[in-house]
ROVORO-206804 format. One record per residue (C-alpha): x, y, z; residue in three letters. Coordinates in pm, whole numbers, plus 50000, padded with zeros to 5 digits. Each point is the difference from the previous one (the first is absolute). Layout:
<nodes>
XYZala/...
</nodes>
This chain:
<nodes>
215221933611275unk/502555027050006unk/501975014149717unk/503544996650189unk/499134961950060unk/499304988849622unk/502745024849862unk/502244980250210unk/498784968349862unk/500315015049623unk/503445011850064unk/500994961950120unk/497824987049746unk/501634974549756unk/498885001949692unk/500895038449909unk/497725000949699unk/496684999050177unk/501515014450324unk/500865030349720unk/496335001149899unk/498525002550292unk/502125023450147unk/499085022349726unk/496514996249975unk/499015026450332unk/501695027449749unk/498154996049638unk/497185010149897unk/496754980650045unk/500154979949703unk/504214991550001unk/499474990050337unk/497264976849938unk/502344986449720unk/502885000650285unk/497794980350243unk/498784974649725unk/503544995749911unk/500874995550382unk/497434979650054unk/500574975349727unk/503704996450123unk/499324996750371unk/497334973149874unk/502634978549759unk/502724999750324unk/497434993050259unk/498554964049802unk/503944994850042unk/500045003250378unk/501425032850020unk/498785012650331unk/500785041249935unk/497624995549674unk/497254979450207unk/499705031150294unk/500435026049776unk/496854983249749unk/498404996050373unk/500475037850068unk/498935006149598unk/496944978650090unk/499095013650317unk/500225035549966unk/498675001549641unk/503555013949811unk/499834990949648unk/497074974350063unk/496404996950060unk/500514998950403unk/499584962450109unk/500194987950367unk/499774961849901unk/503115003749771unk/501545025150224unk/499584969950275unk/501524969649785unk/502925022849893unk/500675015650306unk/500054961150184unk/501774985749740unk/503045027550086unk/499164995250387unk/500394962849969unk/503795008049833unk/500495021950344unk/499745035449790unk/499945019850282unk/497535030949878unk/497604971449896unk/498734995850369unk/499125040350004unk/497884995149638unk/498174972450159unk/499685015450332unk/498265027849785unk/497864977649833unk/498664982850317unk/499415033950189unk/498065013649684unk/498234970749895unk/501155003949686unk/499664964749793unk/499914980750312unk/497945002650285unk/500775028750247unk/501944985650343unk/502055022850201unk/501384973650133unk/501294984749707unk/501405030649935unk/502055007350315unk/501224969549969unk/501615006249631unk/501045036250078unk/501674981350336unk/501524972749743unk/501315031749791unk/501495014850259unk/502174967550113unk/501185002549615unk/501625037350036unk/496785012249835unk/499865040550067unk/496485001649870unk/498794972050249unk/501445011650259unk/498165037249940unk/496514984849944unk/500264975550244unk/500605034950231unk/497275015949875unk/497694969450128unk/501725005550357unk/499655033549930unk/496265008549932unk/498924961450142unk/498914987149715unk/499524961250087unk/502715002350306unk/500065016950340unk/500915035649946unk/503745003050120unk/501955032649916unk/503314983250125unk/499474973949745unk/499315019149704unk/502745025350058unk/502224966150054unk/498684986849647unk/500635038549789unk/503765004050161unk/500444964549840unk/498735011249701unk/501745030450014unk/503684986350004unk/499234987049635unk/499015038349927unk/496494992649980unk/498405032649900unk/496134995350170unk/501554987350327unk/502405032350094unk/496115017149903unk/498294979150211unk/503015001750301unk/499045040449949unk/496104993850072unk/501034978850325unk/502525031850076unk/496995026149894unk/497114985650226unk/502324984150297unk/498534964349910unk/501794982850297unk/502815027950005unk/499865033450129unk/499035025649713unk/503155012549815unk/499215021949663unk/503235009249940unk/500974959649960unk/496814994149815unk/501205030249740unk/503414980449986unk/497884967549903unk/498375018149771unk/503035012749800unk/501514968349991unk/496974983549841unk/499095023249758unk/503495003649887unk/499894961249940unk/497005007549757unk/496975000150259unk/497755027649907unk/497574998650300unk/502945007750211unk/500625032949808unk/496595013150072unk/500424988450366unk/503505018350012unk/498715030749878unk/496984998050240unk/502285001050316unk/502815025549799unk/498345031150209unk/501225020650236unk/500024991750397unk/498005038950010unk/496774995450182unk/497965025249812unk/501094992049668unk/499314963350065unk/496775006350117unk/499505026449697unk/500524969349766unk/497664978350179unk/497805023549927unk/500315002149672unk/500174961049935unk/496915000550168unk/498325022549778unk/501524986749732unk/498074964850063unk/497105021750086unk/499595011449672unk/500954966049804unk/496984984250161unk/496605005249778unk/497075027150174unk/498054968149982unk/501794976350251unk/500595031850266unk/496005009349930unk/499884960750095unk/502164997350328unk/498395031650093unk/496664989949981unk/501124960250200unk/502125023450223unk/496415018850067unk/498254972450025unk/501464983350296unk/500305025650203unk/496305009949940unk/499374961950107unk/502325005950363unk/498415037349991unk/496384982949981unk/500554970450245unk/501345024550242unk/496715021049966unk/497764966150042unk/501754992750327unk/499465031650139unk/496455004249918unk/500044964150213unk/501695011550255unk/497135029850039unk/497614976549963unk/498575013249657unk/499224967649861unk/497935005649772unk/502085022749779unk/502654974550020unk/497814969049893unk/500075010349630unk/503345007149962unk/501064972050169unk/498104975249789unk/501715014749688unk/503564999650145unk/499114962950141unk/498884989849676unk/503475009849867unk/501864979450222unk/500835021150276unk/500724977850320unk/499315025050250unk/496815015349838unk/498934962249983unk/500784995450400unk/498385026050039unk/496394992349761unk/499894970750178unk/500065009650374unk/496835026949872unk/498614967749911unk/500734984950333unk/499175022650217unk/496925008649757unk/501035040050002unk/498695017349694unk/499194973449852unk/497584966150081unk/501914977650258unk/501154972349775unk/502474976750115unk/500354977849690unk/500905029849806unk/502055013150254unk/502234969050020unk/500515002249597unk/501395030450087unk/502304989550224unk/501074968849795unk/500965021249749unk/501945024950217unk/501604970950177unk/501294985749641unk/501975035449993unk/501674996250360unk/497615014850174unk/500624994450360unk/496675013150176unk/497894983049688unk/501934966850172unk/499005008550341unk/496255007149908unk/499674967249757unk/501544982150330unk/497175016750220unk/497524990649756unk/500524962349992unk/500444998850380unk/496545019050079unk/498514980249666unk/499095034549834unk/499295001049612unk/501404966250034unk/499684966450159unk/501714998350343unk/503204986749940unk/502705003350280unk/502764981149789unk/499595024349732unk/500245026550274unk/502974990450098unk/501594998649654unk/499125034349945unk/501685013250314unk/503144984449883unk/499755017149645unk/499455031150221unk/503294989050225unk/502184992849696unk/498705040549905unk/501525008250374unk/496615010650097unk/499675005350364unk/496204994449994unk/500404965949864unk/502564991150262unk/497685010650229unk/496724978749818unk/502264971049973unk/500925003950404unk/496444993450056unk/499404973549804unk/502884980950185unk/498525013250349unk/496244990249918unk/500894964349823unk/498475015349705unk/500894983949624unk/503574984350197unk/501184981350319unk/499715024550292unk/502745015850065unk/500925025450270unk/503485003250017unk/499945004149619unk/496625025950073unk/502615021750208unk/502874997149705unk/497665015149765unk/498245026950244unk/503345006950082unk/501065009249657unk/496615017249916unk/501035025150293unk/503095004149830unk/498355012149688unk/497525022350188unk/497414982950057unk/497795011150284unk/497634968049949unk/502974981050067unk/501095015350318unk/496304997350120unk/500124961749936unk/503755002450163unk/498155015550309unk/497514974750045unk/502364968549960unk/502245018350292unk/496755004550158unk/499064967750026unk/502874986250013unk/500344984049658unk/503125007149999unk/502714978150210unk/496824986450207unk/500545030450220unk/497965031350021unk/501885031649964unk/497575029250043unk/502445030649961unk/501284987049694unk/496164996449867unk/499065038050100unk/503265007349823unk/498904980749658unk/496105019850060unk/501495037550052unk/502164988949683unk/497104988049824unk/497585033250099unk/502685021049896unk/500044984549639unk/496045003250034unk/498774964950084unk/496995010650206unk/499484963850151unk/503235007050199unk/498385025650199unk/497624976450179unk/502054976050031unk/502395024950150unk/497845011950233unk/498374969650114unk/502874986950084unk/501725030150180unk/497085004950263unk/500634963850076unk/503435002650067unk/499135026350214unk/497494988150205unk/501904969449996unk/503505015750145unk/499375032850169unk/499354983750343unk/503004976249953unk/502375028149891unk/501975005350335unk/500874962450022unk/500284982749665unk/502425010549804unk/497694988249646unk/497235024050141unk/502385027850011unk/501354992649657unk/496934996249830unk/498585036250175unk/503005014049885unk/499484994849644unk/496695014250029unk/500965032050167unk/503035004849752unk/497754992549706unk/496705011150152unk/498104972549936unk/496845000250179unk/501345028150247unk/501165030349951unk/503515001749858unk/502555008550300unk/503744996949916unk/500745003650402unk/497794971950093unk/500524978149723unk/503915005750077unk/499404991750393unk/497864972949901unk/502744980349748unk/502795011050293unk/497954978250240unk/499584972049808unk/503874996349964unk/500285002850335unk/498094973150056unk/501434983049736unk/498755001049639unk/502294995849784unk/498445020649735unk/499025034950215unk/503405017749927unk/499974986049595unk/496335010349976unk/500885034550131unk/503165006949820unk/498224986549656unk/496925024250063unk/502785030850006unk/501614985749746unk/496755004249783unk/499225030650162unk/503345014549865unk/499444988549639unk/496925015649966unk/501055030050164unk/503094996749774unk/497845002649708unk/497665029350119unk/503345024750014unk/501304983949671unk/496275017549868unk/499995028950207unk/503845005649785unk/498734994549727unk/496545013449956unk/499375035750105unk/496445000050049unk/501244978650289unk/501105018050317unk/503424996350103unk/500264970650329unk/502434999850206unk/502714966050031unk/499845001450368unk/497184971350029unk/502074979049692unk/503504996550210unk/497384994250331unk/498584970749806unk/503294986649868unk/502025005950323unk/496994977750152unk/499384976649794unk/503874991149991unk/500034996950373unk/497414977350035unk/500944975049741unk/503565001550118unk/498794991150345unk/497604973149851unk/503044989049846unk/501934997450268unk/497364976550216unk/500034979949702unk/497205010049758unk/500474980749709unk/498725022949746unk/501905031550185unk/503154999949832unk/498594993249677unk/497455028649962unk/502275026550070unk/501914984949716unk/497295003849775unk/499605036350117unk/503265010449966unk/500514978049717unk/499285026849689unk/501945032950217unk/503044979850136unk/500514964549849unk/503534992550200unk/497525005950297unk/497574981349903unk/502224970349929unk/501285005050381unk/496844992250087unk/498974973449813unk/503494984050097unk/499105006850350unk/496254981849941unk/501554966749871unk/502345000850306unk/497885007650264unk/497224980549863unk/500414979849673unk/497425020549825unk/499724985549713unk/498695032649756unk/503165015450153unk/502014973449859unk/498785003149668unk/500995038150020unk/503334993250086unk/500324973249744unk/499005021949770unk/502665029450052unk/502424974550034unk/499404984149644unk/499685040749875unk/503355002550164unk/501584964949852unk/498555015149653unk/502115030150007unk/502854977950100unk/499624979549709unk/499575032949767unk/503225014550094unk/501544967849971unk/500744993250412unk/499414965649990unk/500884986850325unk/497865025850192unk/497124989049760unk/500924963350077unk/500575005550386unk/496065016149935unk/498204976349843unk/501694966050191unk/497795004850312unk/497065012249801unk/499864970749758unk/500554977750317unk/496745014650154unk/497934992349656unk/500165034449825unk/499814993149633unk/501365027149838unk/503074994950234unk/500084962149872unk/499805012849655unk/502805021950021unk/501794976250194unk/499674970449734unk/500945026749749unk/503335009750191unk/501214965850018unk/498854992049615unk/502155030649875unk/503134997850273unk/499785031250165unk/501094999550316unk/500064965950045unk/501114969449747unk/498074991749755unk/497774970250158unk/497244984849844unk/498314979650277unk/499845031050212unk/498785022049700unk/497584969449910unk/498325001150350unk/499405032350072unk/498515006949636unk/497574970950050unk/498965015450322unk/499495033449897unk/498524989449706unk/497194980550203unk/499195031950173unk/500115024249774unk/500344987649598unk/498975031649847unk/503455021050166unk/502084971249904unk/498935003649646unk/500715035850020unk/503524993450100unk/500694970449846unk/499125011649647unk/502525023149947unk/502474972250088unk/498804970049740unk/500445029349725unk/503565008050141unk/500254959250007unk/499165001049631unk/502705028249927unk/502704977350177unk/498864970649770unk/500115023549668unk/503705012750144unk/500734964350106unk/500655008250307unk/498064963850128unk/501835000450319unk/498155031950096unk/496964987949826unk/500294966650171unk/500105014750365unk/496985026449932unk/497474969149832unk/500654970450238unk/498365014550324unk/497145013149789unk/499404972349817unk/499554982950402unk/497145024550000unk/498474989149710unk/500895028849748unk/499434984249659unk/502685020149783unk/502324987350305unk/499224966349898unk/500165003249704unk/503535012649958unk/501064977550270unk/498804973749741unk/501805010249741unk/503625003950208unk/499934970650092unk/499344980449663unk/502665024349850unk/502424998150250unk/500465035350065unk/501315005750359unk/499114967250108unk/501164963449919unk/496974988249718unk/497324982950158unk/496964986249775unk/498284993450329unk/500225027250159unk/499265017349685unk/496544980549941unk/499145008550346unk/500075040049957unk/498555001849626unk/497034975050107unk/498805014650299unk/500645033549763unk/497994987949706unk/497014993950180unk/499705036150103unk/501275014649657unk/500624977349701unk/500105028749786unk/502985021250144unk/501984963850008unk/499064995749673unk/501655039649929unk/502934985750178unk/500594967149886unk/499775013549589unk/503505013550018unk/501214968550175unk/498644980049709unk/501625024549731unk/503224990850170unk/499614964650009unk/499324998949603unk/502825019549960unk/502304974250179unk/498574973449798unk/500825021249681unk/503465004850153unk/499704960050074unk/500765008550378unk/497764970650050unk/500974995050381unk/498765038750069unk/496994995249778unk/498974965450153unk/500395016850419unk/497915029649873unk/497074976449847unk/499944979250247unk/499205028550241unk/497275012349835unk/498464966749907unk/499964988650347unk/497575030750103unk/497844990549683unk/501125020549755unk/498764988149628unk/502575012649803unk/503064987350242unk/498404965549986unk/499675005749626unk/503985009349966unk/500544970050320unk/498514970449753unk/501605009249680unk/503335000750229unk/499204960250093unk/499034994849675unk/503265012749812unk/502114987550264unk/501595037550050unk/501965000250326unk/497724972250146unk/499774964549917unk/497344992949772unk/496454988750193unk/496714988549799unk/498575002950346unk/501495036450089unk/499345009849614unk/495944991850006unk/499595007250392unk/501435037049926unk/498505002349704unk/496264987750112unk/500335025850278unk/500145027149807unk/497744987749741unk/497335000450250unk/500645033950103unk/499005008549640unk/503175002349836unk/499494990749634unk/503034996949891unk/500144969050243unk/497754986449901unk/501395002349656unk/503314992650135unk/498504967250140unk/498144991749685unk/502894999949823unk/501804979850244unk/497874970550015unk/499925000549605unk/503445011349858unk/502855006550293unk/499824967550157unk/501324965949876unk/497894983249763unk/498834968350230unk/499215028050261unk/497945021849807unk/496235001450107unk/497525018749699unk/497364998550251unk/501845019650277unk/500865026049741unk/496804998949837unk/498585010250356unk/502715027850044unk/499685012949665unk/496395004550047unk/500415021350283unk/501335020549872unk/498255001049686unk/497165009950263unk/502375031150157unk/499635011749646unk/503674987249895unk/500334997149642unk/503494979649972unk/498064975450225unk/496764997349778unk/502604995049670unk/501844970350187unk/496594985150036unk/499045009349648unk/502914981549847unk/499284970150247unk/498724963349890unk/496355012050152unk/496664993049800unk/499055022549663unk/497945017850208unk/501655008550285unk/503055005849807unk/498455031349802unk/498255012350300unk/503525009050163unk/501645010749668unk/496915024349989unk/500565010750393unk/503505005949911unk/499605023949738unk/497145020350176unk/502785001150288unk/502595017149712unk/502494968149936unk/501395008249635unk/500174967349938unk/497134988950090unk/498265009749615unk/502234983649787unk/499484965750258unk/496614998549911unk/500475008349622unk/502424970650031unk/497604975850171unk/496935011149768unk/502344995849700unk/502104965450110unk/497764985750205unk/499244958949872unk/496525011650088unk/499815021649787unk/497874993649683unk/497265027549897unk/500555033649837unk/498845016050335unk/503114988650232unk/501735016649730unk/497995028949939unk/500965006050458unk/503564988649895unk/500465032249749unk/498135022650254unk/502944992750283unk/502404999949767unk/499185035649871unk/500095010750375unk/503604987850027unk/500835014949710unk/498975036850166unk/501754986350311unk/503594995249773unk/500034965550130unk/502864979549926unk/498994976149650unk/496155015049994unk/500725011649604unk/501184965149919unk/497034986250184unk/497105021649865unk/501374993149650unk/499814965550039unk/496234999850151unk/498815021449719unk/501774975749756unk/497564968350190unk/497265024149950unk/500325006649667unk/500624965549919unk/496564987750190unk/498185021949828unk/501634994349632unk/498654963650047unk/496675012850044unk/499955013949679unk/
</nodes>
């Protein structure tokens, strides 16, 4: 704790003699101030048994901290509660320290924001700055820079010396502000002139001069500085680990490369030895020499414990050959389930082999349900990862026409030249194969059908089988369309497209590499002119993909053009891709909107976009109408569109909606609950559990909205289930507050509050609920309401209860009503929950000899301080009672009671030792 808080304290403290003593003892010498804190200590100790709340947190900070006595977090605790409990506001920060340290109790963050939050609704400065810090650093909370800098200026108005240093460190790094050093250096002089000494050193760390070079120049020399602080020993020792791993990269490198040449057998040792030390990729790569038997005996068992163990590292490819292995039962019984697990490990990697194994699984019916539409999906995304096996298998399903139940042959030599390109050699037969057939098929059907003169087209153009010809395959496609494919002039202005790109990229290396010779763009703006003439024509007969690829291909160069297009493609024909696009710069647009705080273009934005099913437009949408802008607030319309958006997309919704339950909670701390009210109802609709729980608690409090216990129930229930702890966080200060009303004997408030929290099955509200019937306090009093409430949270394991109900049935109610069996059964309960004020009742019960000791026994071994001089009493008194040995136990207990100051255990033992010594005089 800081100096500035306790001074404060000492200043207002009330008894000036120790407040004098204590004061002094920072300036004597070591053995005054001992004397000074003894002194201090035996004052604060004297007012504090008299309920003097300064003297019980100041013995709390005395306690905690170590100052003038042996440090003690138990005693620290039951001082430090025992000045909370009287509403000491610095009491809460002790605690809070306690619970974050686990010092004397056990550690819980969450115990201790709640405390340093309980502090800071009493005016406590030091709360409010640790409570900060936790925002601050996220220690046990979300980290929120807004928040903490919220919780130090609070602190800060009571002068609060560590929060105008920690305000400086927020200023210093630009922790959710934009870096200022010159305000941090103002921070800092304010807190060290306040008496915090870090702050001095961070002052004088910023104090230099805005210079360049002589900023640098001390850099320097605090860097050398360290340099030499640290020992030869520990730089010897990074430099050697620094060495190390970069000898490991240097040496897998090396391995690869004599792969890659083929020199395997001067990689196999090496290899082994960086395998054997865990590498994943020399362990992939031991086990495919084992495969493939290279170097090495072909062993597939071995191979496959090489690839386990690679795949336990992330190893995509080890995934892809385990997968391979099952399927082909190599090393390993044939197993095409496990096959197709394995592919999905490789998937979740983003492999685009596995994509491609698990493609064929689904095509073949191999391991799962045959698939081919879902065969395609995965192909599909294997090509878009590279992978030429998976444009080969692409080929073939167009091929055969796999895919829509049509053939498509151009589009299958497309997926085969792909797939040779990337070096899948089956493509090339395939290729070929089924290029001469096209041929032979349309070459003396080219004048007349328009397909034969599209599919020779695309073989001239591509040179497929023939002999590439630009000229013909141009005629060719120009024929087709005139005899009415739809596809000639697309085809055509799509192959100049491509042509362009790649000639595109040949004068992008011929720039910049001079080994290559300079081209000239002539052939490019031939290309592009083309290719933008023939899809613009294609476009106009009503191509369906026309519009929308030359939005893609102007779509990185010009992007207003490329939205023309793409506008143009869902009005001519719906294209659905096209759609998307525009959707997309739309909600980029409606974004920006929102950003620079144009609300109604946003709104005007994301209306017809949320009406068409766009999530992100629903989200922002349900989010307008929960916070007002633009529109009225409106929590149907906020509710709906949240629920829909978050049904498509709950991850984004969390992303936005996060921010807002944390601005909720701020407008709860501020009591601002209209504000909170408006932001928690529509995502509480969307199931939001913090929502609910809030919700809950606003409407048993009344805060906003009329009370409503029903209403209430209904939130915190549905809540519970999903997180009874953070209710149980929320509900502790609720029940603080309702003991304080009974203590203020504001029955009415108390009885509303418990009867709240009972009715979602809280133990201790039920507790507080029965004693209420029982008493008669604000309610009429109920023997049925009294043991009902009570039972309920008895069974919930609430001993004092079951104590409670013990002592009901024995003692609180009328004679003719009382019932020793029903409290015997209570009282044993909680005798079994380890309660020792239950095991005494039954102790001092009309119960048999035996039984009778047995729970005066429990009793003690659970720490009752009576529960010693009880069974000296019975051994002594007892009518029993007649041999030397009952007496002989009697003076035992009685001893014990004596060492336990028990009240009349002097008189007691004296008189046992008298019967004693009178037995044994008649002896003799």
């Amino acid at each position: 704790m800081e100096a500035n808080s306790r001074s404060s304290f000492v200043r207002n403290y009330p008894h000036k003699n120790a407040a004098d003593v204590y004061d002094l003892s920072s300036e004597q010498e070591v053995k005054k101030r001992d004397n000074a804190y003894a002194s201090a200590f035996e004052t604060f100790e004297e007012n504090a048994n008299h309920g003097c709340s300064m003297s019980q947190y100041e013995l709390g900070v005395m306690f905690a901290q170590g100052i003038g006595v042996e440090r003690n977090g138990k005693n620290a605790f039951l001082w430090s509660m025992a000045a909370y409990n009287q509403h000491h506001p610095d009491a809460c920060t002790t605690l809070g320290d306690l619970f974050q340290q686990g010092h004397g109790v056990e550690k819980n963050v969450e115990f201790a924001i709640f405390y340093y939050r309980e502090g800071a609704k009493r005016g406590s400065a030091s709360a409010c700055n640790n409570l900060g810090k936790l925002y601050l650093y996220g220690l046990g909370v979300e980290q929120n820079f807004q928040t903490a800098k919220l919780c130090f200026e609070e602190a800060v108005r009571s002068d609060y010396a560590d929060a105008y240093n920690n305000i400086g460190i927020i200023h210093e790094y630009g922790y959710g502000v934009s870096k200022d050093t010159k305000q941090a250096m103002n921070y800092y002089r304010a807190a060290f002139q306040n008496g915090c000494s870090i702050a001095q050193s961070n002052f004088e760390r910023l104090q230099i001069s805005d210079d360049r070079e002589v900023r640098l120049q001390r850099e320097s020399e605090q860097g050398q500085k360290k340099q030499q602080q640290i020992k030869p020993e520990a730089v010897k020792r990074e430099k050697i680990a620094e060495s190390a791993v970069q000898s490991s990269k240097d040496t897998i490198n090396l391995v690869l490369k004599l792969i890659e040449q083929k020199k395997f057998s001067e990689a196999l040792p090496v290899l082994q030895k960086l395998a054997n030390e865990g590498r994943p990729v020399a362990q992939y790569q031991l086990g495919r020499l084992f495969y493939y038997g290279v170097a090495v005996a072909q062993n597939f068992e071995r191979a496959i414990g090489w690839f386990y163990k690679a795949a336990r590292q992330d190893s995509a490819d080890a995934c892809n050959k385990i997968a391979v292995m099952f399927r082909d039962g190599q090393g390993v019984e044939r197993n095409e389930r496990m096959s197709v697990a394995w592919c999905r490990e490789g998937i979740a990697l983003n492999s685009a082999q596995a994509f491609t194994g698990l493609g064929y699984m689904y095509e073949k019916g191999r391991g799962v349900t045959k698939d081919l539409d879902q065969a395609f999906k995965l192909y599909s995304k294997g090509a878009e990862l590279g992978s030429a096996s998976a444009f080969y298998h692409l080929g073939v399903m167009y091929e055969q026409g796999l895919v829509g139940l049509c053939k498509q042959p151009w589009r299958a030599l497309e997926n085969y030249q792909i797939a040779i390109d990337l070096g899948c050699d089956q493509g090339l037969q395939n290729l070929n194969s089924l290029s001469k057939l096209i041929y032979e098929k349309n070459e003396p059907l080219a004048e007349k059908d328009s397909d034969a003169a599209f599919q020779l087209g695309l073989l001239y153009l591509n040179g497929w089988h023939v002999w590439q010809d630009l000229s013909r395959g141009r005629d060719y496609l120009q024929s087709a369309h005139q005899l009415g494919n739809k596809d000639a002039l697309f085809m055509l202005g799509k192959w100049f497209m491509q042509k362009a790109i790649f000639e595109s990229q040949i004068l992008f290396d011929a720039f910049n590499n001079p080994e290559v010779k300079h081209i000239s763009a002539a052939g490019l703006v031939g290309y592009r002119n083309a290719a933008i003439a023939y899809l613009e024509k294609a476009a106009s007969h009503g191509h369906s993909e026309a519009w929308f690829t030359l939005g893609e291909w102007h779509e990185k160069d010009h992007a207003s053009k490329a939205h023309d297009y793409y506008v143009l493609a869902v009005m001519k024909n719906n294209h659905k891709k096209a759609a998307e696009k525009v959707a997309f710069a739309m909600l980029q647009e409606a974004s920006c909107s929102m950003q620079e705080g144009a609300y109604k273009s946003a709104f005007d934005l994301y209306k017809p976009l949320a009406t068409c099913g766009y999530a992100e437009a629903q989200l922002q949408l349900g989010v307008m109408y929960m916070q007002g802008r633009h529109v009225y607030w409106n929590h149907e319309q906020a509710e709906f569109f949240l629920r829909q958006a978050y049904k498509s997309n709950p991850k984004r919704c969390d992303e936005v909606l996060g921010p807002l339950l944390v601005k909720a909670s701020h407008f709860i701390e501020n009591k601002n609950h209209k504000f909170a009210f408006n932001l928690y109802k529509p995502m509480a609709a969307c199931g939001y559990v913090e929502a609910r729980l809030q919700l809950g608690l606003m409407y048993m409090q009344g805060l906003h909205v009329s009370r409503d216990n029903e209403k209430a129930k209904s939130f915190l229930i549905e809540a519970q289930e999903l997180d009874a702890n953070r209710l149980e966080e929320l509900l502790a200060p609720l029940l603080i507050k309702a003991s304080d009303f009974i203590l203020n004997k504001r029955f009415e408030d108390a009885f509303q509050l418990y009867d709240s929290i009972a009715g979602i099955g809280n133990a201790e509200a039920q507790l507080q609920l029965g004693l209420m019937y029982m008493y008669g306090l604000h309610v009429k009093q109920s023997d049925t309401q009294t043991e009902l409430n009570l039972a309920k949270a008895a069974n919930q394991g609430n001993v004092e209860a079951a104590f409670r109900l013990g002592n009901w049935w024995s003692k609180e109610r009328p004679y003719y009503k009382q019932d020793f069996q029903q409290a015997i059964k209570w009282y044993e309960y909680g005798s079994r929950l380890n309660h020792a004020n239950s095991s005494i009742e039954l102790g001092l019960m009309n119960v048999p000899r035996n039984k009778k000791l047995t729970f005066l026994e429990l009793a003690y071994k659970q720490g009752h301080p009576r529960a010693a001089y009880e069974l000296a009493y019975f051994y002594a008194y007892n009518s029993l009672i007649k041999s030397e040995e009952d007496l002989v136990q009697a003076e035992k207990w009685a001893v014990i009671a004596v060492d336990m100051n028990a009240d009349k255990a002097q008189e007691l033992l004296a008189d046992v030792r008298k019967k004693l010594e009178s037995i044994r005089r008649t002896w003799f």
